[in-house]
C-alpha positions as CSV (number, residue, x, y, z in Angstrom):
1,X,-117.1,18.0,74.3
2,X,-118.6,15.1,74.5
3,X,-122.4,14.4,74.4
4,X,-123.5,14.1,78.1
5,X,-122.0,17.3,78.4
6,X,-124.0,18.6,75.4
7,X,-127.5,17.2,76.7
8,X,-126.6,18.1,80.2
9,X,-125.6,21.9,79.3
10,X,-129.3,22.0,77.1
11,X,-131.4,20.6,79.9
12,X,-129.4,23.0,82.1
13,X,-130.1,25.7,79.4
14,X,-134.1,24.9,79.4
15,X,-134.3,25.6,83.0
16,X,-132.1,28.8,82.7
17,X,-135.1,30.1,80.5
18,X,-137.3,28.4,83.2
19,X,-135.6,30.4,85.9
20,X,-135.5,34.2,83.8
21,X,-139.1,33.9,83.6
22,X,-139.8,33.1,86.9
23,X,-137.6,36.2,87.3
24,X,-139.8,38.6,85.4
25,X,-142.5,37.1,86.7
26,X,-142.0,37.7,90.8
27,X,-141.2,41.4,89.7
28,X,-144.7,41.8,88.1
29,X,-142.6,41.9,84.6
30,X,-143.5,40.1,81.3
31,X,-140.7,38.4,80.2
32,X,-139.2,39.4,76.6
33,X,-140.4,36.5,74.3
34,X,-136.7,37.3,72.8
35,X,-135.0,36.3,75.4
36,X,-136.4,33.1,76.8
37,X,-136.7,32.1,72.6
38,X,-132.9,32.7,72.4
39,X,-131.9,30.6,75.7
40,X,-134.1,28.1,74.5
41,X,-133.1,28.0,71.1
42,X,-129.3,27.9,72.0
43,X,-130.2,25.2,74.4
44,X,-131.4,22.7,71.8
45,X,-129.3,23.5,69.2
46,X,-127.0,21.5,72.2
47,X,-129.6,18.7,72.6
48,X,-129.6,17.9,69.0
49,X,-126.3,18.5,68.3
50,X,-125.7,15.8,71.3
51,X,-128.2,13.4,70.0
52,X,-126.9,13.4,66.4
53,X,-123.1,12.6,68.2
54,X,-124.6,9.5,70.0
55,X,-127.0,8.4,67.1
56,X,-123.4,7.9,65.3
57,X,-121.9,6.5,68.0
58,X,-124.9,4.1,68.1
59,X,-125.5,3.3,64.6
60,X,-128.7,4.0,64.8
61,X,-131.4,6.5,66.1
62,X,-130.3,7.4,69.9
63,X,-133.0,5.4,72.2
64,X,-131.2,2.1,73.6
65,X,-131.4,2.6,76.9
66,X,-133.2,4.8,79.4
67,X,-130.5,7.8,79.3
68,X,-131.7,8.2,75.6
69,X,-135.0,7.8,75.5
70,X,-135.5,10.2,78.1
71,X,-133.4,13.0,76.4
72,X,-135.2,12.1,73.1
73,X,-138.5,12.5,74.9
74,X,-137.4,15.6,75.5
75,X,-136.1,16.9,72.4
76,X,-139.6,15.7,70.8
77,X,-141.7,18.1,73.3
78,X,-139.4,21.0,72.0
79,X,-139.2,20.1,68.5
80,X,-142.9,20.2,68.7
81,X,-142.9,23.7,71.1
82,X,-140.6,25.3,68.0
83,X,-143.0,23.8,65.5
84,X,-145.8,25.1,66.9
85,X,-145.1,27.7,69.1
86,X,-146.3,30.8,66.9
87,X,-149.8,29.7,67.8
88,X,-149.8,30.5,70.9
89,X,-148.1,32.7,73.4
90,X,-145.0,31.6,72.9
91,X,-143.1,32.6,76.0
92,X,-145.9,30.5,78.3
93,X,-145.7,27.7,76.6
94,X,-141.8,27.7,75.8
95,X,-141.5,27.9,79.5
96,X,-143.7,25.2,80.5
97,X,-141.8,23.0,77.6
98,X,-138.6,24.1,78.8
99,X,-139.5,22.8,82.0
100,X,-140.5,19.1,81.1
101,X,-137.4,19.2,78.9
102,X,-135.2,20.5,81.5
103,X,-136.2,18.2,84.3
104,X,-136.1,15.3,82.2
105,X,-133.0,15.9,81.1
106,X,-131.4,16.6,84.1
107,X,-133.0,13.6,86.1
108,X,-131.7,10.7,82.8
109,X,-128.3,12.7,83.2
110,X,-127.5,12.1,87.4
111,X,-128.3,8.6,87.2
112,X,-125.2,7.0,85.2
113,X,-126.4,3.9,85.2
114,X,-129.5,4.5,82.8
115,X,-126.9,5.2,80.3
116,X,-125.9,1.3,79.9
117,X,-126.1,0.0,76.7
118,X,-124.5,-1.4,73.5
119,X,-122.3,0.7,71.2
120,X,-122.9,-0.9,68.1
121,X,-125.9,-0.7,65.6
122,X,-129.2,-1.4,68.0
123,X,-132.2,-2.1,65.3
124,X,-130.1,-5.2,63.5
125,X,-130.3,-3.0,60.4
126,X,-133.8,-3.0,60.1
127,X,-135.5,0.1,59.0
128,X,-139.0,-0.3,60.2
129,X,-138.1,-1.0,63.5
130,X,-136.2,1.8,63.8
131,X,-139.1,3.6,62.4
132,X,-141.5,2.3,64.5
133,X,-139.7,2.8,67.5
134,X,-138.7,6.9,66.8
135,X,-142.3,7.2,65.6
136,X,-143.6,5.8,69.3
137,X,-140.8,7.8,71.5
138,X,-141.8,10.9,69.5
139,X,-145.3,10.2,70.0
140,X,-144.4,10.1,73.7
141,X,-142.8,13.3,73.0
142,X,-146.5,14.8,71.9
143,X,-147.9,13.4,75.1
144,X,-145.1,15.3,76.9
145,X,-146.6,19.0,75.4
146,X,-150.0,17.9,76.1
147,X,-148.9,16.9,79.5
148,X,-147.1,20.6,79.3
149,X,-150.4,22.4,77.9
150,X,-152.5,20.7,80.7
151,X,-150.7,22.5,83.3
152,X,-151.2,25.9,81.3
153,X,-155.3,24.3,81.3
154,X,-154.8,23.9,85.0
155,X,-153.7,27.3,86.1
156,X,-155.7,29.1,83.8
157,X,-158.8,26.9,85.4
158,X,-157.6,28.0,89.2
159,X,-157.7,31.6,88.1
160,X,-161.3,31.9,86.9
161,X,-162.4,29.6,89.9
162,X,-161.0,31.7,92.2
163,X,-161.2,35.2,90.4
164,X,-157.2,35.7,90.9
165,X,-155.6,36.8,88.2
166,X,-151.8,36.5,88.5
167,X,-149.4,37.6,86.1
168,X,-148.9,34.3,84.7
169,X,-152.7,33.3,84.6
170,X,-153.2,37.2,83.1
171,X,-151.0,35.9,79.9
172,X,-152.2,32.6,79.1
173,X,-154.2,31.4,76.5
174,X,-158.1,31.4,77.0
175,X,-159.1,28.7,78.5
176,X,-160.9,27.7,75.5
177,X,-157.9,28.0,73.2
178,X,-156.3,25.4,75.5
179,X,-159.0,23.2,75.5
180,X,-158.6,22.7,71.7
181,X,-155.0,22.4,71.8
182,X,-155.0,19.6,74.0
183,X,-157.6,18.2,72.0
184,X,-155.2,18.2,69.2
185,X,-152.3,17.2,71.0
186,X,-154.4,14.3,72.2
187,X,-155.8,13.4,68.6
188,X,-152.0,13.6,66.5
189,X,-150.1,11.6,69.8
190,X,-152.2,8.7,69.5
191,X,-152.0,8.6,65.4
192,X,-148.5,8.6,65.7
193,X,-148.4,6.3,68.4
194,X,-150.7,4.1,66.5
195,X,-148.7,4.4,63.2
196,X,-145.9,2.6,65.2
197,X,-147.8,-0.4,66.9
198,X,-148.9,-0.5,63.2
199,X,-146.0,-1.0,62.0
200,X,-144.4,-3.2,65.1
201,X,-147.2,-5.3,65.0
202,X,-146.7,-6.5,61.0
203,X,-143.0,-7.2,62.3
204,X,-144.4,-8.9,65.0
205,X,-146.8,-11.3,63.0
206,X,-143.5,-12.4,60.9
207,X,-140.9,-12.7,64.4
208,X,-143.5,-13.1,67.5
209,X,-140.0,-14.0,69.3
210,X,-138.6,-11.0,68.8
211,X,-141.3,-9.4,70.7
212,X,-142.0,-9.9,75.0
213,X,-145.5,-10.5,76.1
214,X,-144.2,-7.3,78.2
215,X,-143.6,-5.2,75.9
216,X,-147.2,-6.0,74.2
217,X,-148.9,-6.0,77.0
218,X,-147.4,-2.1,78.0
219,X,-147.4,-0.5,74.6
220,X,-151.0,-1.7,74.7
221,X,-151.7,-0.3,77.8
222,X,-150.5,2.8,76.4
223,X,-152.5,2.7,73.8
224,X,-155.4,1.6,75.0
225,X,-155.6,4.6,77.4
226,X,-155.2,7.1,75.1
227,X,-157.2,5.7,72.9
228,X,-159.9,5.8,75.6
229,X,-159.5,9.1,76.7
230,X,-159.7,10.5,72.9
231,X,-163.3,8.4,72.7
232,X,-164.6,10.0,76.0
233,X,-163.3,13.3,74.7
234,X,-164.8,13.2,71.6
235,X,-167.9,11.7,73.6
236,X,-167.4,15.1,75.4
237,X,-167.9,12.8,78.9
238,X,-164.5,13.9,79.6
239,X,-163.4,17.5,78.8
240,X,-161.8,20.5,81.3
241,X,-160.1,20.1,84.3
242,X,-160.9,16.1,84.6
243,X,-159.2,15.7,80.5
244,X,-156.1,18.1,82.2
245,X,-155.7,16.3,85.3
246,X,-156.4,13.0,83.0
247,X,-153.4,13.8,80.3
248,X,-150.7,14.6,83.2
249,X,-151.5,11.1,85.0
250,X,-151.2,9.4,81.7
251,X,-148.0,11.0,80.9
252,X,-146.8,9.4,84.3
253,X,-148.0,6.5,83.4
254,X,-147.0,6.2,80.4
255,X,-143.1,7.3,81.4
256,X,-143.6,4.2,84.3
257,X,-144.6,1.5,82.0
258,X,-140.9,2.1,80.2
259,X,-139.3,0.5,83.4
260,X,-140.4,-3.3,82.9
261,X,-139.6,-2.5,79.2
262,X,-135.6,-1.2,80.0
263,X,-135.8,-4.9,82.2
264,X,-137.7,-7.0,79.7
265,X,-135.4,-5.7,77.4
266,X,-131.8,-6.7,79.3
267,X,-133.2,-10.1,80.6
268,X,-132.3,-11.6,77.2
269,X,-135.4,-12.8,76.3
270,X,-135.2,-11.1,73.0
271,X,-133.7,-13.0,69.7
272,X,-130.1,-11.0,69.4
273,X,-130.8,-10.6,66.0
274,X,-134.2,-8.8,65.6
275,X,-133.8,-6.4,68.5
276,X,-137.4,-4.5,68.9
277,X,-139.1,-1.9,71.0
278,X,-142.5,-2.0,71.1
279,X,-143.7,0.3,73.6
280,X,-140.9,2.9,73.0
């Protein structure tokens, strides 16, 4: 089996869970944790499985072209959901995850020509570039949950306002609880995100061709608005609703600004030799 077929049967997995939820859910049933756990743990057992087949293939970790770093992005917000989902309610967040996830996946999988690329090592051996570039997708990967946790913010937040309490509203975390999860989300994403501009930017000083003013000028977009919204946050001038509404445009953003980074990247402008990402 090969691995499109893997990632394609996990994404299609994480909105299977997705789906039994929803399920419960319109019969004024609580889903078993158990269940949606299992689907979701089955499903990416798949996505890594898939990943480790083309990181071998490759050479080198599995994020040369937009295919990859989209199902990488992906496997990052559900590593990060296992890691951490025994703090909170697990099914809720699981399925909002599993969502993301499955979407993502399913969207880099029906668009063949994302998944053009080489088939030989990628980083030119280089083991802090291929560090710095895993540490930034999987930083985007930590936006992804916040972006995932927002929405969780966001329904909870229509509930109180409008004194409806739905099922899934009814089983959330406290609005409070989720307030300081994004806040964490928020504060480890942009360390990590910063540990790899770090660490692209001292590989920068020594190759500046290897780098396109592109690719500086988006990763620091990226980082410069995270960065802000982690100073208004901690500034408390941005906080509820506008921080929730403020993570999933970001998110967006920040998934946007990897399209003039796929073309800077195949327009050749970059030494064959030192091969770089610096805003994935």
């Amino acid at each position: 089996m090969s691995d499109r077929i893997l990632m394609l049967l996990a994404s299609v997995g994480y909105l299977g869970a997705v789906a039994v939820f929803a399920w419960y859910t319109r019969r004024q049933l609580r889903a078993p944790e158990w269940v949606t756990l299992s689907i979701i743990g089955v499903s990416f057992c798949l996505h890594s499985y898939g990943l480790h087949s083309r990181g071998l293939e490759r050479g080198s970790c599995p994020i040369t072209n937009p295919y990859e770093v989209f199902l990488f992005i992906s496997w990052s917000v559900m590593l990060l959901f296992l890691l951490t989902g025994p703090v909170f309610r697990t099914s809720f967040l699981g399925v909002f995850s599993a969502a993301l996830a499955g979407l993502m996946g399913v969207l880099a999988s029906v668009v063949p020509a994302w998944d053009a690329g080489t088939r030989g090592p990628y980083f030119g051996g280089n083991p802090w570039i291929e560090t710095h570039a895993a540490l930034s997708i999987f930083s985007y990967g930590v936006f992804g949950l916040l972006a995932a946790t927002a929405c969780m913010y966001l329904l909870q937040y229509r509930s109180l306002r409008s004194k409806r309490y739905g099922m899934v509203a009814r089983f959330l975390p406290s609005i409070v609880q989720l307030d300081h999860v994004n806040l964490r989300l928020l504060l480890v994403g942009t360390a990590f995100f910063t540990l790899s501009l770090g660490i692209g930017f001292f590989y920068w000083v020594n190759h500046p061709e290897a780098v396109s003013e592109l690719k500086l000028a988006t990763a620091g977009s990226v980082w410069l608005a995270y960065s802000a919204v982690l100073f208004f946050r901690w500034r408390r001038q941005l906080q509820g609703p506008r921080l929730a509404w403020t993570a999933l445009a970001l998110f967006f953003f920040a998934l946007l600004v990897l399209w003039p980074v796929e073309l800077s990247r195949n327009s050749g402008r970059i030494a064959s030799s030192h091969l770089v990402i610096a805003c994935e």
